[in-house]
C-alpha positions as a printed Julia matrix, in Angstrom:
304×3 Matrix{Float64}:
 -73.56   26.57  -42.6
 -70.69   26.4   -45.1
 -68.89   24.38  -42.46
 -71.12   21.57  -42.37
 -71.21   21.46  -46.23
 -67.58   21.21  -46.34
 -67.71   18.41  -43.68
 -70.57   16.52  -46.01
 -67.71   16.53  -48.85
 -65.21   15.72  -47.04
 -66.89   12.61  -45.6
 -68.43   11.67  -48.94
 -64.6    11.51  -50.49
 -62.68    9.92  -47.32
 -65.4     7.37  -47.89
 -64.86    6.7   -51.61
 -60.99    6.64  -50.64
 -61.44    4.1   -48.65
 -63.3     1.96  -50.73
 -61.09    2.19  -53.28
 -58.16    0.97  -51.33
 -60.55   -2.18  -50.53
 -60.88   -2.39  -54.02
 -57.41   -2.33  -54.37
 -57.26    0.82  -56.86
 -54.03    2.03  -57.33
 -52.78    5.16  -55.59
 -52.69    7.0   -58.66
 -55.56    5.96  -59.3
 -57.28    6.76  -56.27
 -55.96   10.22  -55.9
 -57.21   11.2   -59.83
 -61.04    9.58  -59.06
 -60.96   11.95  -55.53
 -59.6    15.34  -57.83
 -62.01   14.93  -59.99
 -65.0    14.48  -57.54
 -63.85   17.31  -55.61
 -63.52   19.3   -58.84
 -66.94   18.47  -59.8
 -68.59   18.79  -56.43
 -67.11   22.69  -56.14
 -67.95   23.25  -59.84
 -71.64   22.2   -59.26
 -71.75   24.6   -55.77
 -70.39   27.3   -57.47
 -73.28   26.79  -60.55
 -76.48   26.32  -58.54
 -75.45   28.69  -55.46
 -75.12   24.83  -53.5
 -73.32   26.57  -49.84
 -76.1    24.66  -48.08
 -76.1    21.42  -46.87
 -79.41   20.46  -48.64
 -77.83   21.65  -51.95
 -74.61   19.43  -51.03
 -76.67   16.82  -50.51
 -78.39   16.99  -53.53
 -75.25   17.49  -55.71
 -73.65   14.28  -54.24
 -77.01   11.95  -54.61
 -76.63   13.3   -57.97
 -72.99   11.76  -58.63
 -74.12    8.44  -57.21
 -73.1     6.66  -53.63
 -69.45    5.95  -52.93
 -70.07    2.34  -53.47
 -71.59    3.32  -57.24
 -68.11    5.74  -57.7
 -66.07    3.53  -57.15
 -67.49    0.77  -59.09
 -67.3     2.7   -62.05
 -63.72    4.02  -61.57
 -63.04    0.0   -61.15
 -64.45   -0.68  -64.18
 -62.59    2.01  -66.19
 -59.28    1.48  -64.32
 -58.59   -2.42  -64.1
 -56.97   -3.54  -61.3
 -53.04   -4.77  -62.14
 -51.91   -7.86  -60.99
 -49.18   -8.74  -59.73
 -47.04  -11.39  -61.89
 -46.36  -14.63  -60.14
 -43.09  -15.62  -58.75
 -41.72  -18.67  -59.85
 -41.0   -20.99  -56.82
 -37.85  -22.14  -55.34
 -37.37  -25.99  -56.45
 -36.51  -28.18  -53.83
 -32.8   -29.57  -53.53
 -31.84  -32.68  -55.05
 -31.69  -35.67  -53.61
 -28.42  -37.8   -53.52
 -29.41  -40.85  -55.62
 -29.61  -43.98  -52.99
 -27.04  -46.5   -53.95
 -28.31  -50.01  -53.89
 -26.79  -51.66  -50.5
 -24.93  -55.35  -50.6
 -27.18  -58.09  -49.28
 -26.85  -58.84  -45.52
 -24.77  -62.32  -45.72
 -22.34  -61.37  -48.12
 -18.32  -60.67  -46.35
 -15.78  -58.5   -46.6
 -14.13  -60.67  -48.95
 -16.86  -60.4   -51.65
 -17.8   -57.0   -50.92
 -14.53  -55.71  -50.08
 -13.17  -52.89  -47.6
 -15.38  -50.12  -46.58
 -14.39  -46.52  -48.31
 -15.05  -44.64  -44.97
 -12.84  -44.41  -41.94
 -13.23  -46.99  -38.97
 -15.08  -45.18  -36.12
 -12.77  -43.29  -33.47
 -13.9   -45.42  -30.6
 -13.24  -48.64  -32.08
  -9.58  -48.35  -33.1
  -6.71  -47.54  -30.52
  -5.4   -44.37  -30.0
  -1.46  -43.89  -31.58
   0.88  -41.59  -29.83
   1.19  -38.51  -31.54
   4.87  -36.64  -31.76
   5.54  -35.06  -28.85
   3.54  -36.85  -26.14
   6.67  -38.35  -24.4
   7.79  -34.51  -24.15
   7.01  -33.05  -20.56
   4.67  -29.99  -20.64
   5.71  -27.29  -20.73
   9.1   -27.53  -22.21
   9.62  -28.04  -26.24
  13.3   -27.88  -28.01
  16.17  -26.24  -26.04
  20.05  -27.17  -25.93
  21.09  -30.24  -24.16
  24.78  -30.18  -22.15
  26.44  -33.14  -22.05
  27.71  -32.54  -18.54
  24.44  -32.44  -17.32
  23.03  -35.9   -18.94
  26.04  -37.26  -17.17
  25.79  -38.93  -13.55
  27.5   -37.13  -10.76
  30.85  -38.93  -10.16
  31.44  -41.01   -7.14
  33.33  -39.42   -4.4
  36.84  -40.68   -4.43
  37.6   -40.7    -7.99
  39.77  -38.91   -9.64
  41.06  -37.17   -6.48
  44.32  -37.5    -4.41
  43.55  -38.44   -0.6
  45.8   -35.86    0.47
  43.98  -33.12   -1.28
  40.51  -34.24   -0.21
  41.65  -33.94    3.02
  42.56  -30.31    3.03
  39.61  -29.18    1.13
  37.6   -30.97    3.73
  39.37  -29.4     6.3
  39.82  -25.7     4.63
  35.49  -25.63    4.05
  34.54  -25.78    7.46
  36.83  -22.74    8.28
  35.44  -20.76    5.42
  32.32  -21.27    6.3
  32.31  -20.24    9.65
  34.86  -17.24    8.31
  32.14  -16.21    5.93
  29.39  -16.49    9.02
  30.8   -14.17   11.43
  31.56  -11.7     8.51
  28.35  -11.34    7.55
  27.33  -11.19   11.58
  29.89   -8.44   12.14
  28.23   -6.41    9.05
  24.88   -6.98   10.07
  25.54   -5.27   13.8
  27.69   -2.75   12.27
  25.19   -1.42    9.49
  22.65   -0.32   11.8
  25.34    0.76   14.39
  26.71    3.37   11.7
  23.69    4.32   10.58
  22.41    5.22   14.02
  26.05    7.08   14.23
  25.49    9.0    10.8
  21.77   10.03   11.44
  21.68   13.48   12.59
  18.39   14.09   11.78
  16.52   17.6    10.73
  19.01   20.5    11.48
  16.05   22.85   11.65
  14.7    20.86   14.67
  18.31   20.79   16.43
  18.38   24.46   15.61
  15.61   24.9    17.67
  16.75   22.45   20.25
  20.39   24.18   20.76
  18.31   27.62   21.32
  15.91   26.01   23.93
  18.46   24.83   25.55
  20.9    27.47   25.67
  18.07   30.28   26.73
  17.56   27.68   29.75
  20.96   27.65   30.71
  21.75   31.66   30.18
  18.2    32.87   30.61
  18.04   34.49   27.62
  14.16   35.2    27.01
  14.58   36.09   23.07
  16.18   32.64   22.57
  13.54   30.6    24.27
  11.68   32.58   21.93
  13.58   31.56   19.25
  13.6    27.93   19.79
  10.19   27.79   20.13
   8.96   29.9    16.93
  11.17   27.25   14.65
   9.34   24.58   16.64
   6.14   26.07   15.21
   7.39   26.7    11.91
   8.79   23.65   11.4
   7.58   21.21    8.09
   8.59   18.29    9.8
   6.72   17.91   12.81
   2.78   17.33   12.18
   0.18   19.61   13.7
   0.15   16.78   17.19
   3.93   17.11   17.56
   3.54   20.94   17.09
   0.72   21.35   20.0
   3.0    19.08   22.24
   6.0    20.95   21.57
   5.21   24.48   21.7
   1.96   24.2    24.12
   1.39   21.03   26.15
   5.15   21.01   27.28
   5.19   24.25   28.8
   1.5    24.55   29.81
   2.52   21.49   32.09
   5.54   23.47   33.28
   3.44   26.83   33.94
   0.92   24.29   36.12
   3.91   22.69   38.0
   4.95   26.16   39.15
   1.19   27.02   40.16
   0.9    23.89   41.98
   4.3    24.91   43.86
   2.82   28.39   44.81
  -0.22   26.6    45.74
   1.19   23.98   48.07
   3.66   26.91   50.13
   0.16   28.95   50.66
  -1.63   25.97   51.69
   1.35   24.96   53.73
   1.62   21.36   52.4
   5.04   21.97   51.09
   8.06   24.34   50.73
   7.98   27.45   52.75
   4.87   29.01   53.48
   4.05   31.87   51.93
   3.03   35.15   53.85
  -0.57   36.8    54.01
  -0.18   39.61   51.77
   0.31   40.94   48.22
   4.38   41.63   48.29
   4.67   38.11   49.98
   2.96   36.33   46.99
   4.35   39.04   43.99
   7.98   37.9    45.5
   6.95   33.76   45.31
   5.46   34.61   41.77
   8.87   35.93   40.76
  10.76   33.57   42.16
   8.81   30.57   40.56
   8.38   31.8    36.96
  11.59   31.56   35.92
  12.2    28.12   36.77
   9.05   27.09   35.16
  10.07   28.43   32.2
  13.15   26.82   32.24
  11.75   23.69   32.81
   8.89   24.11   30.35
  12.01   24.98   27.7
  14.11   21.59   28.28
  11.31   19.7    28.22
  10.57   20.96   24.86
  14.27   20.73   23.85
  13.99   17.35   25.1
  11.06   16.29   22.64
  12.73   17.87   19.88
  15.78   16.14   20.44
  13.64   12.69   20.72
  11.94   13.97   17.19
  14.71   15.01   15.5
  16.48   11.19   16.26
  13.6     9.59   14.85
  13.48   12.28   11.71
């Protein structure tokens, strides 16, 4: 029960708050009428025992309707008004000169004050204009304002004569030098490139275990194939694997063809027959697969 009580109060006071805004109460106002109707509405419960809501009810018919509240706190509290602004005068008006009547002339009224209108007078040239654009100030040479002199003058025919005779032969003099150091540039620099030294390392020890058949120098050759930084990962494969995977298959097709009997001598029936074909071919395919990597490294190593 004491929860509806409290909700009869506080409807009874939000309502007198809000008529006293409409009034137009000021807040101070407004908050010291709702104190004391809240102080007087608990001091009356706590008298006559009012936790009901019939004794609430009673209590606030008692103290009048919100309408009645608030038109005696409006008569005790006068409303403050605001003092008027003064307004903003308008601007003043230039006074209107009288104007001269329409056949009097120039002569009797005289020249206008104002400026003639821009599209009734002619445009004057303005300092500069004759000036191309782009270029302001600078130094003028008087050799260069003068006119190029006629041929002839102030030259001895004998002289003229040479000179015309001497520019031809410099001319073609300075042609073919320039012709002979234009073939002979790239011609020493195709003589001076040696290329990666790591690569004709490699090259030289292909080569050489070839020639000797020296197995730890193919091996060599082809280990600072793989190693090398200057070949790319294609070049690599090409070098140390397609090369002599081609070679190895060249000597299988040559076993191949002697025990099919398509070319070479045949080979025998028989395990000793082949094991001595096998160990005849294997070196030779190894040398071969070694030059022809010697020969890509070489053709690398140029274009390094």
């Amino acid at each position: 029960m004491g929860i509806e009580s409290d909700q009869l109060v506080f409807d009874y006071l939000s309502r007198v708050g809000d008529l006293a805004q409409q009034r137009h109460l000021p807040a101070s106002a407004r908050m010291r009428l709702v104190s004391a109707l809240r102080g007087e509405i608990d001091r009356r419960r706590a008298t006559h025992d009012g936790e009901g809501p019939t004794a609430v009810r009673g209590i606030l018919d008692e103290l009048g309707t919100p309408d009645e509240v608030v038109e005696r706190a409006s008569g005790a509290a006068p409303v403050k008004t605001l003092p008027e602004v003064p307004a903003v005068p308008k601007p003043r008006t230039e006074e209107a000169w009288p104007t001269s009547p329409h056949l009097a002339g120039t002569d009797e009224v005289g020249a206008a004050d104002t400026e003639p209108d821009w599209w009734s007078t002619e445009a004057e040239p303005l300092p500069g204009d004759d000036l191309v654009p782009g270029f302001r100030g600078g130094v003028e040479i008087a050799e260069l304002l003068k006119p190029p002199p006629r041929e002839g003058e102030g030259e001895e025919p004998g002289e003229a004569t040479e000179e015309e005779e001497a520019a031809p032969r410099r001319g073609w003099k300075r042609l073919w030098v320039r012709k002979t150091a234009a073939v002979a540039a790239p011609e020493a620099g195709r003589r001076l490139r040696v290329g990666s030294p790591f690569l004709l390392l490699a090259a030289l020890l292909l080569l050489g275990g070839a020639l000797f058949g020296n197995l730890p120098a193919l091996a060599a050759g082809w280990l600072l194939a793989y190693a090398s930084r200057r070949l790319s990962r294609a070049e690599i494969r090409w070098a140390v694997v397609i090369l002599p995977a081609l070679a190895a298959t060249s000597g299988a097709a040559w076993i191949w063809g002697r025990v099919e009997g398509r070319w070479g001598a045949p080979i025998a029936k028989g395990g000793e027959a082949m094991g001595a074909a096998i160990s005849e071919t294997w070196p030779w395919a190894l040398k071969a697969a070694a030059v022809a990597s010697a020969v890509f490294l070489l053709w690398r190593t140029r274009r390094a």
